[in-house]
C-alpha positions as CSV (number, residue, x, y, z in Angstrom):
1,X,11.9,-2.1,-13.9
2,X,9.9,-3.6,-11.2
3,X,8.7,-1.5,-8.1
4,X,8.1,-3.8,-5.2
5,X,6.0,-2.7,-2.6
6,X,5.8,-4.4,0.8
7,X,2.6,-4.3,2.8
8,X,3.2,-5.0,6.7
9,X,-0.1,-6.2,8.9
10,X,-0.8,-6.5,12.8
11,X,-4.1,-6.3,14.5
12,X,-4.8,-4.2,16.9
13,X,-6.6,-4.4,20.1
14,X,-9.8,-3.9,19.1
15,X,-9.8,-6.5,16.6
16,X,-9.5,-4.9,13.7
17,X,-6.8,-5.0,11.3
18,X,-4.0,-2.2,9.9
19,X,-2.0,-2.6,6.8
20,X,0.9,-0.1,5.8
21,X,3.2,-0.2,2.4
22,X,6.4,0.0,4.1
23,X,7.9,2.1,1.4
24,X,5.0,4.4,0.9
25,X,5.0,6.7,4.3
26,X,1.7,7.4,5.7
27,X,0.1,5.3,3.4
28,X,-1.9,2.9,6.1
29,X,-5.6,1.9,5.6
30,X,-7.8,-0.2,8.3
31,X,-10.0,-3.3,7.4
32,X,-12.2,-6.0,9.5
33,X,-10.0,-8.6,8.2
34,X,-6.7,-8.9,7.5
35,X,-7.2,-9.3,3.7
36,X,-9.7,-6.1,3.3
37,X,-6.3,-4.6,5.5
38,X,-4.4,-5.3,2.9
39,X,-6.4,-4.7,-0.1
40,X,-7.5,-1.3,1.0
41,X,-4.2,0.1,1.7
42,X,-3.6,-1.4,-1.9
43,X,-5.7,0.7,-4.0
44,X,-4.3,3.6,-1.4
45,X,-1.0,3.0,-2.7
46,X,-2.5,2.8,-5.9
47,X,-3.9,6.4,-5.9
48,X,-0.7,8.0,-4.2
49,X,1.3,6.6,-7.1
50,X,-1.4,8.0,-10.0
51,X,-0.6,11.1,-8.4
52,X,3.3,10.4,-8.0
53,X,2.5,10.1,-12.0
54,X,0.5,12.7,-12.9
55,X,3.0,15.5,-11.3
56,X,6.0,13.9,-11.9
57,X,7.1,13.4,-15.4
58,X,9.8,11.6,-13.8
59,X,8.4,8.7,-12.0
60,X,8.8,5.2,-13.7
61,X,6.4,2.6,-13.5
62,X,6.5,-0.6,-15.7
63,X,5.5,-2.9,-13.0
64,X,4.2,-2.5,-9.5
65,X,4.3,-5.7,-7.1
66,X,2.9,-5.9,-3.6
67,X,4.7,-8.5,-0.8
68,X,3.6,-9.7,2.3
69,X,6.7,-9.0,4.7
């Protein structure tokens, strides 16, 4: 089973950028660039799913993806 994750982007006023995983709520990370964005809120997602894992016996990963929407 493959979990597909989609990561949305926009910059903001300032200039600076903000990624979100769409499925993930509240999972949103900031980053000078658009590709730092995205690869912080990455790892992010990554560490809210370890601990999806770690106290949930339940959850099933075999494959994670991430998708620019």
């Amino acid at each position: 089973m493959t979990r597909t994750f989609t990561i949305d982007t926009e910059r903001e006023e300032d200039g600076r950028f903000i990624a979100e995983v769409t499925e993930l709520p509240g999972v949103m990370a900031y980053g000078k660039s658009e590709d730092e964005a995205r690869s912080r809120v990455g790892a992010l997602a990554l560490r809210v799913l370890a601990d999806e894992i770690e106290n949930d016996d339940s959850v099933e990963l075999s494959n994670i993806a991430f998708a620019r929407s």
